[in-house]
N, C-alpha and C positions, 0 to 999 in steps of 0.2 A: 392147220391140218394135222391132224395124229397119225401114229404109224400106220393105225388099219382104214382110215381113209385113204392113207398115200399108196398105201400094196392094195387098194382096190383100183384107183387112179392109175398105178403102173400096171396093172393086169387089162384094164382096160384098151391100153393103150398099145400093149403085146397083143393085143388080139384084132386092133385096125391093121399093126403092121403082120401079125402073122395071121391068120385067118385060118380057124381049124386046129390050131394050137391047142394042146390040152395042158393048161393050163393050172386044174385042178392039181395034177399031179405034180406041179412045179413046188421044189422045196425052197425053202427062203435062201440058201445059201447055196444053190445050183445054178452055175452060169449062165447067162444066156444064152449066148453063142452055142455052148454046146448042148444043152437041153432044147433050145428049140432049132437048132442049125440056121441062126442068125448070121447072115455075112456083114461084110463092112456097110455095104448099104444100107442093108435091112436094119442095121443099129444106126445108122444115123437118124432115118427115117422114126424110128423108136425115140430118139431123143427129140427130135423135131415134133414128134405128137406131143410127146411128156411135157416142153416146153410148153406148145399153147395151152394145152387142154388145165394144166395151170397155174400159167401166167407167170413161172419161176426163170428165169434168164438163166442158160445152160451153157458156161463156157466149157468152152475143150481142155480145159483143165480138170475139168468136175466128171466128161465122161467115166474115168476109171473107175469112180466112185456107184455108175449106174450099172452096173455089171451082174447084179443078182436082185431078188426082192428086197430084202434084208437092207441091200445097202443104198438103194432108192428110196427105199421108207424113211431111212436114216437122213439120206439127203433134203427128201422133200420134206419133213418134218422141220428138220434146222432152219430151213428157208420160208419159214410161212407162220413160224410161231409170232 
């Protein structure tokens, strides 16, 4: 997977757990939590999608790393080349 396969993959996936999110407007290095008012659920739930949808095993060490576009692309890229 490339980066702009992965930052479509992760927008996808902010948009099952947020619904209505504008997303458009999200800049690659703009938090989650605070651009979309993700809470701790809601980010779990976020990595729970990102896992299936795929197939990347997401330990809870790697969460920090899903925190914006940029560093999801980053991740999921690493993981799939």
């Amino acid at each position: 997977m490339n980066r702009t396969e992965a930052v479509d993959v992760v927008k996808e996936s902010l948009a099952q757990v947020v619904p209505g999110a504008d997303l458009a407007a999200l800049r690659p290095d703009d938090a989650f939590r605070d651009a979309l008012e993700l809470d701790s659920l809601d980010f779990l739930s976020f990595v729970e999608t990102l896992s299936r949808r795929t197939g990347v095993r997401i330990d809870d060490e790697d969460t920090p790393r899903l925190t914006t576009l940029s560093g999801c692309a980053e991740f999921l890229a690493s993981r799939t080349e």
